[in-house]
N, C-alpha and C positions, 0 to 999 in steps of 0.2 A: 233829762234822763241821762243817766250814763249807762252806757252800752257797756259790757262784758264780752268778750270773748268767746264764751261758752252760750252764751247766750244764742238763740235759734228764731230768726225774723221772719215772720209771714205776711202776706199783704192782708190787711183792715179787712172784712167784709165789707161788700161794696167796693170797692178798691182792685182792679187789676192794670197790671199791665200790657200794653199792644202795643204791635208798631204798627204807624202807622204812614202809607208810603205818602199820603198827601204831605204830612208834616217832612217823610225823609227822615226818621229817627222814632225812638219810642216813645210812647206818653203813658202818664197816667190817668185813667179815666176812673169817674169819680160820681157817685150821683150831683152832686153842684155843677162839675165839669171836667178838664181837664188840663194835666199840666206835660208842655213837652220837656224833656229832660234831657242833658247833654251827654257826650259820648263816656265821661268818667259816671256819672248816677246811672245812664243803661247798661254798664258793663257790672256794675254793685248788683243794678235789681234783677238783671237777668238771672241772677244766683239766686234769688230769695225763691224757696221752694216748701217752706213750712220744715223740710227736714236737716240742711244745711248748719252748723252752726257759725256765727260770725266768720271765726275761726277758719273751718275749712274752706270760706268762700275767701278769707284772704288768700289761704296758700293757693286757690285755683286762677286766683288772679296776680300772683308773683309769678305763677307758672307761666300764665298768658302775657304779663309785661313785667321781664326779669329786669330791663332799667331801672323800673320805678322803684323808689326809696322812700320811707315812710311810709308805705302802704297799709300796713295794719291799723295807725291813727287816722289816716283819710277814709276810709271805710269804718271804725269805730265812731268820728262824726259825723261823718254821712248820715249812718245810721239814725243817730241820735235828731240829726235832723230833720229824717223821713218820720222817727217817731212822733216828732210835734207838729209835722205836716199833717197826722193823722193817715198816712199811706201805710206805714207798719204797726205790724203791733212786736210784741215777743212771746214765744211760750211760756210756759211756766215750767 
């Protein structure tokens, strides 16, 4: 899938995110299981809120890490590969 911009991601039914302090970081829980995720994918999904659009969750994470460069295509793939993890979906 190619992710858009404008486009608006919310977690799968069945699918949330937690942190959890055993692991020390956030995971995804999943009816099959659970997958923990590193500090660039917990900083993306902590934004996913069903109302956000790609878009504004970039500019709030340029806000929070004005170094980073490329940031709009690292969270554009991300994305895309949270979508065929089955953890997102997008609105319509």
């Amino acid at each position: 899938m190619h992710v858009q911009p404008g486009q608006v991601p919310l977690f799968r039914r069945g699918y949330r995110l937690q942190w959890e302090a055993t692991q020390n970081g956030y995971v995804i829980l999943y009816p099959e299981g659970m997958a923990k995720l590193n500090e660039s994918a917990s900083a993306i999904l902590t934004l996913v809120d069903g109302n956000k659009s790609v878009a504004e969750m970039v500019t709030e994470l340029q806000a929070r890490f004005p170094q980073a460069e490329g940031l709009e295509e690292d969270v554009l793939e991300f994305l895309a590969l949270a979508y065929a993890q089955k953890w997102v979906v997008f609105r319509d």
